[in-house]
MIPATOR-549609 format. One record per atom (N, C-alpha, C): z, y, x; residue in one letter. Coordinates in steps of 0.001 Angstrom, whole numbers, padded with zeros to 6 digits, always signed. Each point is the difference from the previous one (the first is absolute). Layout:
! MIPATOR-549609
ZYXA
...
! end
This chain:
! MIPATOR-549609
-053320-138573+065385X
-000140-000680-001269X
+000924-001215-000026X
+000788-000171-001408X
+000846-001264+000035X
-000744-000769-000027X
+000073-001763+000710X
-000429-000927-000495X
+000969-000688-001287X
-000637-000759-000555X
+000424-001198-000802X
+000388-000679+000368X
+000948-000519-000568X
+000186-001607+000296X
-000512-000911-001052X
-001005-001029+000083X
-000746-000865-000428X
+001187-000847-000597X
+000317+000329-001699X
+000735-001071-000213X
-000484-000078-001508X
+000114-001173-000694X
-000588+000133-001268X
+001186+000775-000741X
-000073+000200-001695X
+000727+000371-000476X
+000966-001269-000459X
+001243+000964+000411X
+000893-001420-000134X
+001581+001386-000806X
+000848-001203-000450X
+001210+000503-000292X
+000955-000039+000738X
+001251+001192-000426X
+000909+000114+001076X
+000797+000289-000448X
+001500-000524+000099X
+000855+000096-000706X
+001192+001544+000811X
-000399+001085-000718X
+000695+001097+000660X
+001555+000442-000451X
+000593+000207+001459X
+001675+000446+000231X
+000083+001069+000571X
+001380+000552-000246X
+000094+001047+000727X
+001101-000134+001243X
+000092+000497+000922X
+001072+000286+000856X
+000552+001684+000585X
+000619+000577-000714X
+000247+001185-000306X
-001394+000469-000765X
-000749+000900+000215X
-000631+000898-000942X
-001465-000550+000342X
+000149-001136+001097X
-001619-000581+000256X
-000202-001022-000541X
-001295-000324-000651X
-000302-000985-000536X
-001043-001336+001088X
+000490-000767-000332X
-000764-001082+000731X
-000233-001310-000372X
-001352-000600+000264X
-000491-001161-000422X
-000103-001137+000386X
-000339-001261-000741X
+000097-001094+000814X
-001140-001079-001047X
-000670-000242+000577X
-001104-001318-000595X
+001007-000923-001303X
-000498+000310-001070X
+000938-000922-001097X
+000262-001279-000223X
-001234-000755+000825X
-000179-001148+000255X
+000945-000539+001127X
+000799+000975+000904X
+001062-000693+000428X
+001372+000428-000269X
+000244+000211-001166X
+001247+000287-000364X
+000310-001115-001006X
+001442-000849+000609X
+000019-001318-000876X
+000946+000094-000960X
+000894+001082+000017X
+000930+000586-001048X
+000311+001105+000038X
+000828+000959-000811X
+000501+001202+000219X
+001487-000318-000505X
+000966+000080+000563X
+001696-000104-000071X
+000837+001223-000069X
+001037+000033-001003X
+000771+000761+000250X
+001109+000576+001165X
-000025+000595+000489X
+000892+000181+001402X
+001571-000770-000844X
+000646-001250+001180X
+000581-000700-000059X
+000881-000266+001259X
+000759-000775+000381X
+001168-000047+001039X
-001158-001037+000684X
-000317-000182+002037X
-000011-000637+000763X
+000768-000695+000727X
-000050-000585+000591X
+000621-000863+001083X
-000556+000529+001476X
+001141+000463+000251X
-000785+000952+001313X
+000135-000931+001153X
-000867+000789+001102X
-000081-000550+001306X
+000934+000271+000792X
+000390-000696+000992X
+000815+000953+001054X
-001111+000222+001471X
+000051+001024+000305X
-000567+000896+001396X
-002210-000605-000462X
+000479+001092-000860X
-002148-000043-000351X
+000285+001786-000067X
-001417+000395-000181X
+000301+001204-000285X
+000491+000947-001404X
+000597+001162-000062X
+000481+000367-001181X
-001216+000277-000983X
-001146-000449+000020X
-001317+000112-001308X
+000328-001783-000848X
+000445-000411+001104X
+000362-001496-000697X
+001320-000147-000746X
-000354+000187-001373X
+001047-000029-000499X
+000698-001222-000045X
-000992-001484-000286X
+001327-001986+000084X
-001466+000221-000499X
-000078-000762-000582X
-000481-001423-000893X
+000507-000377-000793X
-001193-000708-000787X
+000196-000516-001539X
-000369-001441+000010X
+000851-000679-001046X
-000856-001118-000172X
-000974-000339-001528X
-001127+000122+000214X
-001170+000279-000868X
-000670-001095-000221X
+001141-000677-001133X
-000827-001484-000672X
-000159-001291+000973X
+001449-000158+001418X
-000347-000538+000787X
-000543+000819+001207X
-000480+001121-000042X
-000418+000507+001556X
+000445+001143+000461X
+000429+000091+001476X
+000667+000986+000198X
-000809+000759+000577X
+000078+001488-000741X
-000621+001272+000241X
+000671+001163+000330X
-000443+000566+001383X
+000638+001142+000221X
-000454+001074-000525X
+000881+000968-000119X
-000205+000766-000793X
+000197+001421+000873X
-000922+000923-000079X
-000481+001011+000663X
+000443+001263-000903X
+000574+000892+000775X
+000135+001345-000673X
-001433+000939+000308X
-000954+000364-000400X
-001056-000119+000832X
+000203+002000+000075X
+001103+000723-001018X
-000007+001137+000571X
+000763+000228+001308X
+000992-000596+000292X
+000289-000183+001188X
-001015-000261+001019X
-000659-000984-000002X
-001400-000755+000754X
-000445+001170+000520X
-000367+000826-000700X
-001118+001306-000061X
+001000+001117+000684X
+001172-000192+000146X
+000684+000828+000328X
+000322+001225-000979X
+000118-000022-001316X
-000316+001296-000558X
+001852-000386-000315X
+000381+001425-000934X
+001488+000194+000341X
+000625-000987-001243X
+001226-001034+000397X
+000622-000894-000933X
+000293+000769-001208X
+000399-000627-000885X
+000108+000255-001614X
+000732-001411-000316X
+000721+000524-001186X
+000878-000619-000966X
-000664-001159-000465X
+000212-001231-000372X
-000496-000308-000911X
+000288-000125-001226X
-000720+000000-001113X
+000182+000384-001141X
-000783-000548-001198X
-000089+000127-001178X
-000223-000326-001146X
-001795-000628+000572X
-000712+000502+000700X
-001628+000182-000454X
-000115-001095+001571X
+000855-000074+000456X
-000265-000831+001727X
-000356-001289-000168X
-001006-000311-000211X
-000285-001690+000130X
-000946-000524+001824X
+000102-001272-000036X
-000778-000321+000787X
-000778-000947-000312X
-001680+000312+000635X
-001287-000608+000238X
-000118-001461+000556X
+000150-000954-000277X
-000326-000999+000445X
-001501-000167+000218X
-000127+000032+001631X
-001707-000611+000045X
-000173-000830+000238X
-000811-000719-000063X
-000290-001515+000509X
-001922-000056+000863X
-000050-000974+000747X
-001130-000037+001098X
+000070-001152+000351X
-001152+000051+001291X
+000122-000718+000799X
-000559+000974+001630X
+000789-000042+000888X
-000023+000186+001562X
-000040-000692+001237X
-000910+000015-000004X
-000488-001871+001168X
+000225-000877-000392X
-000604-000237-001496X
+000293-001278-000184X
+001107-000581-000530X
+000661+001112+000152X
+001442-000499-000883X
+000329+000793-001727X
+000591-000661-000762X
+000295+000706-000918X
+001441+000908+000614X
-000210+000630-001017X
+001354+001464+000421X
+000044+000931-001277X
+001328+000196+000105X
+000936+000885-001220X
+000947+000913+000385X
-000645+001218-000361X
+000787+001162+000468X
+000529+000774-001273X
+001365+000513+000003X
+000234+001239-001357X
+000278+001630+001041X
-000759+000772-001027X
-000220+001497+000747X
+000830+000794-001254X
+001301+000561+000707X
+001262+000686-001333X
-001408+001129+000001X
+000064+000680-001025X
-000619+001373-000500X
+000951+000473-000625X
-000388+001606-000347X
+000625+000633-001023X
-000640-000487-001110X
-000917-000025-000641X
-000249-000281-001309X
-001792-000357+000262X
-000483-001032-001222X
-001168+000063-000347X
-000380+000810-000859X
-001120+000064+000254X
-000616+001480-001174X
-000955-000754-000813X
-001077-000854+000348X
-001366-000295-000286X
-000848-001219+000481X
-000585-000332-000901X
-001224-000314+000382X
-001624+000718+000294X
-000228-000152+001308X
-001578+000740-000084X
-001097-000491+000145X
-001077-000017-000586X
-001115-000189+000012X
-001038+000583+001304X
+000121-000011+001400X
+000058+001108+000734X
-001850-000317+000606X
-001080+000659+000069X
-000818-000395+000066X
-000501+000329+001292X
-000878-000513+000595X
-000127-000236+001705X
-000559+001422+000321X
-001108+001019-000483X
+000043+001004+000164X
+001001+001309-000058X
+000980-000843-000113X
+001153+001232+000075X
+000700-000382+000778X
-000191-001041+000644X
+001201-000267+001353X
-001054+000396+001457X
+000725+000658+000142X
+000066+000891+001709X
+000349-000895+001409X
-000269+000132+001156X
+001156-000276+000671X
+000915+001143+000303X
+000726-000531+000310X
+001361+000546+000502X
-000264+001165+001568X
+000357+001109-000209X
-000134+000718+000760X
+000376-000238+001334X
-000487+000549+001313X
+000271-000618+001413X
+001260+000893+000075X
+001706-000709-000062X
+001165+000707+000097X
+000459+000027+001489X
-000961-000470+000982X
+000836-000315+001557X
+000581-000936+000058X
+000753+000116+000700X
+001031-001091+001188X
+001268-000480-000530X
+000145+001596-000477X
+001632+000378-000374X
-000163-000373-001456X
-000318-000896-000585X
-000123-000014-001589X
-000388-001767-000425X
+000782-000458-000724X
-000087-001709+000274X
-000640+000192-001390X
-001482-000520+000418X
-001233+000513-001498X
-000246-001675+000160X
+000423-001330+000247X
-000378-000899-000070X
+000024-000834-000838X
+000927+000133-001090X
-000235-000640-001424X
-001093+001163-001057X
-000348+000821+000298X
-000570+001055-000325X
-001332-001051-000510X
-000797-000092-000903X
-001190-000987-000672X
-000862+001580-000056X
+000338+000387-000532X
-000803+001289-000506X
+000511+000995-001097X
-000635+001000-000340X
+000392+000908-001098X
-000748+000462-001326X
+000937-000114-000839X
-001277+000355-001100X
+000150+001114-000654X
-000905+000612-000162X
+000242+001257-000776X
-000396-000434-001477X
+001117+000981-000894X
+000003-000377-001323X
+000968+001270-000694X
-001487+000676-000911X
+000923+001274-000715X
+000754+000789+000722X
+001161+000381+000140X
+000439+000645+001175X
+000709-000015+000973X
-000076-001498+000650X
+001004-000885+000549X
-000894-000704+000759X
+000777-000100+001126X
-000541-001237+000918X
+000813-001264-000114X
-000690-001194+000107X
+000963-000871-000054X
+000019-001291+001066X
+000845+000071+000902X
-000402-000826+001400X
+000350-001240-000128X
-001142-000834+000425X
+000033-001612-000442X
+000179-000385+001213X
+001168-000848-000243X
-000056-001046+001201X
-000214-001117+000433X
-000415-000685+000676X
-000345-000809+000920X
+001116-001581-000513X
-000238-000683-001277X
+001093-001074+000076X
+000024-000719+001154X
-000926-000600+000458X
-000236-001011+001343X
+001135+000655+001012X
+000029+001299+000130X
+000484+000326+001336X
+001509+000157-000663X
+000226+000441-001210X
+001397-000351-000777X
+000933-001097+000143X
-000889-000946-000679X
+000363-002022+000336X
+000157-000004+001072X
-000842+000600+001431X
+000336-000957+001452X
+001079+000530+000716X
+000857-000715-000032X
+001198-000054+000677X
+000395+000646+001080X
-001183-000129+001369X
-000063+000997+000885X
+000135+001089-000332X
-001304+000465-000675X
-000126+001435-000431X
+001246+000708-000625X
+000847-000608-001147X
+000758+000770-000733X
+001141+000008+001322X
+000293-000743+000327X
+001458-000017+001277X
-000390+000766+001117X
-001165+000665+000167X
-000007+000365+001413X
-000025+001497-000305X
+000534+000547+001249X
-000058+001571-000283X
-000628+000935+001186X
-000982+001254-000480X
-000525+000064+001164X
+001074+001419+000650X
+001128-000389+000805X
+000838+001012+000439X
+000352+000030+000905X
-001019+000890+001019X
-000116+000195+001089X
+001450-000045+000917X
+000572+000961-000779X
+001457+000538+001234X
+000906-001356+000251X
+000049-001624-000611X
+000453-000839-000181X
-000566-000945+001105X
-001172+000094+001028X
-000909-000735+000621X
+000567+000069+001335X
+000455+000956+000218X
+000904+000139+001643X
+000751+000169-000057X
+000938-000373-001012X
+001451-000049+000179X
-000139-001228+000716X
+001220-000082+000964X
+000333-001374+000643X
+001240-000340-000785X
-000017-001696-000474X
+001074-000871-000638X
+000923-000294+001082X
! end
């Protein structure tokens, strides 16, 4: 039997990244932007596209289909990025996540969010919040907290990289 996840009904502002849809608490999304030119990094990883400066603050900016590893794409007419905003120990923090496109707002109610199925070892389910079923679609919400924290988005769990010697 699935459990629940105990969450009230809350909204979620849903994107897609290729043909999957996915969610995020609406209450931390502090803008939605048109995909625009960065200021890139030198030697971060290729999900980091630069940074922006956002009214005074500089925000990196995340390709988050890359993140996920799913296969690069163009960007194009519908590509904006998510600005979230938080706080992570105490600190405030501002992250932008490129998407392919927003679709929606949802009304998503706590009896329809699932957890997230046990994927193993081999499967980085850690921004994974839960899933909701809706009409004939699942729609996987994620985890902003673990989005915003800095650790989390920069680290990767890839094994064959751990015994290489530098």
């Amino acid at each position: 039997m699935t459990e629940h996840i105990l969450l009230a009904d809350q909204e979620y502002l849903v994107f897609r990244l290729g043909r999957e849809e996915f969610g995020v608490d609406i209450l931390s999304v502090q803008e939605i932007r048109v995909w625009s030119s960065v200021t890139e990094v030198p030697n971060t990883p290729e999900y980091l596209k630069g940074v922006i400066n956002l009214r005074g603050v500089i925000v990196p900016i995340i390709d988050l289909r890359q993140r996920f590893n799913h296969d690069v794409s163009d960007y194009d007419e519908t590509t904006v990025f998510i600005v979230l905003h938080g706080e992570v120990r105490g600190k405030k923090v501002m992250i932008g996540l490129v998407v392919d496109e927003v679709s929606d707002v949802h009304k998503i109610e706590s009896g329809n969010v699932k957890s997230a199925p046990d994927f193993g070892s081999q499967i980085d389910s850690r921004f994974i919040e839960g899933m909701a079923a809706m009409e004939n679609k699942i729609i996987i919400l994620l985890d902003y907290h673990k989005l915003l924290d800095v650790e989390e988005i920069f680290s990767q769990q890839e094994k064959n990289t751990e015994d290489i010697p530098i």
